[in-house]
C-alpha positions as CSV (number, residue, x, y, z in Angstrom):
1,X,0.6,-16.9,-0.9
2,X,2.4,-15.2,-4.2
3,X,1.4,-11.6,-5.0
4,X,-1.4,-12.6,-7.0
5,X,-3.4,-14.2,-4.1
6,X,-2.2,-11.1,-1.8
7,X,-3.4,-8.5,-4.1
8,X,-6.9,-10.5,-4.1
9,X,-7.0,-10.9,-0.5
10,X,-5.8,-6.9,-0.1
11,X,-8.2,-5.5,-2.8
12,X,-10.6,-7.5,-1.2
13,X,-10.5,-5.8,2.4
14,X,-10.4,-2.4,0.8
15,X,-13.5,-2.7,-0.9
16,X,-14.9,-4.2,2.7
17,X,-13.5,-0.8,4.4
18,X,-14.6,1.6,1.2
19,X,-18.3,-0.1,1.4
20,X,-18.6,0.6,5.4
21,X,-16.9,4.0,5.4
22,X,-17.5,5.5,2.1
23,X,-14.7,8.4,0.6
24,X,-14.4,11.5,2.2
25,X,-12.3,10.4,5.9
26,X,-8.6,10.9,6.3
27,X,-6.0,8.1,5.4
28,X,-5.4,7.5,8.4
29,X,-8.9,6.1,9.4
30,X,-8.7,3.9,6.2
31,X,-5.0,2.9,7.3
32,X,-6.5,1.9,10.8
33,X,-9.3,-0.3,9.0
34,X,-7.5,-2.1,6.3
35,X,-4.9,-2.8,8.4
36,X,-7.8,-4.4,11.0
37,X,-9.3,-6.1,8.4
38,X,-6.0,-7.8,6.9
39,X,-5.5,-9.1,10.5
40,X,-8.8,-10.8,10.7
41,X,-7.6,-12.2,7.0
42,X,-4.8,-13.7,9.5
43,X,-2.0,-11.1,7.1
44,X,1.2,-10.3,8.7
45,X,1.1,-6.2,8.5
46,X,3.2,-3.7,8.8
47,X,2.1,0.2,9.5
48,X,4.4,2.8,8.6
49,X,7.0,0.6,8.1
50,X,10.5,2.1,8.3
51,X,13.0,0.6,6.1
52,X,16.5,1.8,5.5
53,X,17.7,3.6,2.8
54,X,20.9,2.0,1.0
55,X,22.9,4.2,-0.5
56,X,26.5,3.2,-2.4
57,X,26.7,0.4,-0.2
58,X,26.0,2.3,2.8
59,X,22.7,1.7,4.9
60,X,21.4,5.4,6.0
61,X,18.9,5.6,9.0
62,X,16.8,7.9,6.9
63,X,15.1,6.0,5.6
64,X,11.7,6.3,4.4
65,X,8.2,4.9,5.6
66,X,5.8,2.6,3.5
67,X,2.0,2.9,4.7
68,X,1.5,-0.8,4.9
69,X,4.2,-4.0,4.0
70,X,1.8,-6.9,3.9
71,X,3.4,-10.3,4.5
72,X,6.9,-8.6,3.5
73,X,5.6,-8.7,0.1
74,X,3.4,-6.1,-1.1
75,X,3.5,-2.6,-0.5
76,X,0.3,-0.3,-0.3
77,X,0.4,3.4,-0.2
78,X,-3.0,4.8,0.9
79,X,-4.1,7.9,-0.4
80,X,-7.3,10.0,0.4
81,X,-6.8,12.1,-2.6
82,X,-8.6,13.7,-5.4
83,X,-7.1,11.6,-8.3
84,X,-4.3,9.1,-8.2
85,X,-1.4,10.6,-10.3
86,X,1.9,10.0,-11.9
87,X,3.9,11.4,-8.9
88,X,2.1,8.6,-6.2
89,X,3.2,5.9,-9.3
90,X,6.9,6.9,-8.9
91,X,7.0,7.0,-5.4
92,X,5.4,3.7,-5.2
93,X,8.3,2.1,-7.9
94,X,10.9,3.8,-6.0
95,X,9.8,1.9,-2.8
96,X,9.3,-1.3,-4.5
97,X,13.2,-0.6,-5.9
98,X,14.4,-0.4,-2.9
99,X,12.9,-2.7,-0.7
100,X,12.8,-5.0,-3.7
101,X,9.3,-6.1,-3.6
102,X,7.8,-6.9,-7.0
103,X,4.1,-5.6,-6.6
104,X,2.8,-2.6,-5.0
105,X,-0.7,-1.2,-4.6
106,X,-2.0,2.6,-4.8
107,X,-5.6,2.5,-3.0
108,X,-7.4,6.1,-2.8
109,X,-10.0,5.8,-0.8
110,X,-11.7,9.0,-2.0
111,X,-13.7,7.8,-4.8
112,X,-17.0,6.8,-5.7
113,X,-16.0,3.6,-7.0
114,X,-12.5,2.1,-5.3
115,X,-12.2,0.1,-8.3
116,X,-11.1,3.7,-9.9
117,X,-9.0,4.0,-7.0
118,X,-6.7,1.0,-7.3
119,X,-3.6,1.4,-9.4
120,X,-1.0,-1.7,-9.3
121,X,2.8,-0.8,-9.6
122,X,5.1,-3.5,-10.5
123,X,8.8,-4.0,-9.8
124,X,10.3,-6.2,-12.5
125,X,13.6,-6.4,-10.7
């Protein structure tokens, strides 16, 4: 699957989770169900993936943690937040910089709607 199909099949499994839970929980309860339901989509996923920070050639072992790497493709950053903003964007570029994925995904979970809560982030390499 591209990153087109992914982002269907993700979005897809959030709105699943958002329906049967509602906003409200911690991001870590949401982490816990998405990542369930991506499994029963048969996804390879990642949780709290650690990946290694390159720096001037040099590959540091302080790396930083992504919330889930699906199919080692798409990054998602969960949030359980009041309102998405330009801070979570930047942080979500940064990781798709350096792990050089092309698309990421924001999904807040606190929303009425998780249609409001779904931001995209693309990489253009």
């Amino acid at each position: 699957m591209n990153e087109k199909e992914l982002s269907s099949v993700i979005i897809g499994c959030a709105l699943k989770v958002h329906k049967a839970l509602g906003p409200g929980l911690l991001e870590s309860a949401y982490e816990a169900c998405l990542c369930y339901e991506l499994n029963r989509a048969q996804l390879k996923v990642e949780q709290q993936k650690g990946l290694p920070l390159v720096y001037e050639g040099v590959k540091l072992e302080c790396g930083y943690r992504v919330d889930l790497l699906v199919e080692d493709k798409v990054i998602i950053e969960l949030k359980a937040v009041e309102a998405i903003n330009s801070l979570h964007s930047a942080q979500v570029l940064t990781y798709l910089k350096l792990s050089h994925c092309k698309l990421g995904l924001i999904i807040n979970f606190n929303v009425l709607l998780l249609k409001d809560g779904i931001r995209r982030i693309v990489n253009n390499l």
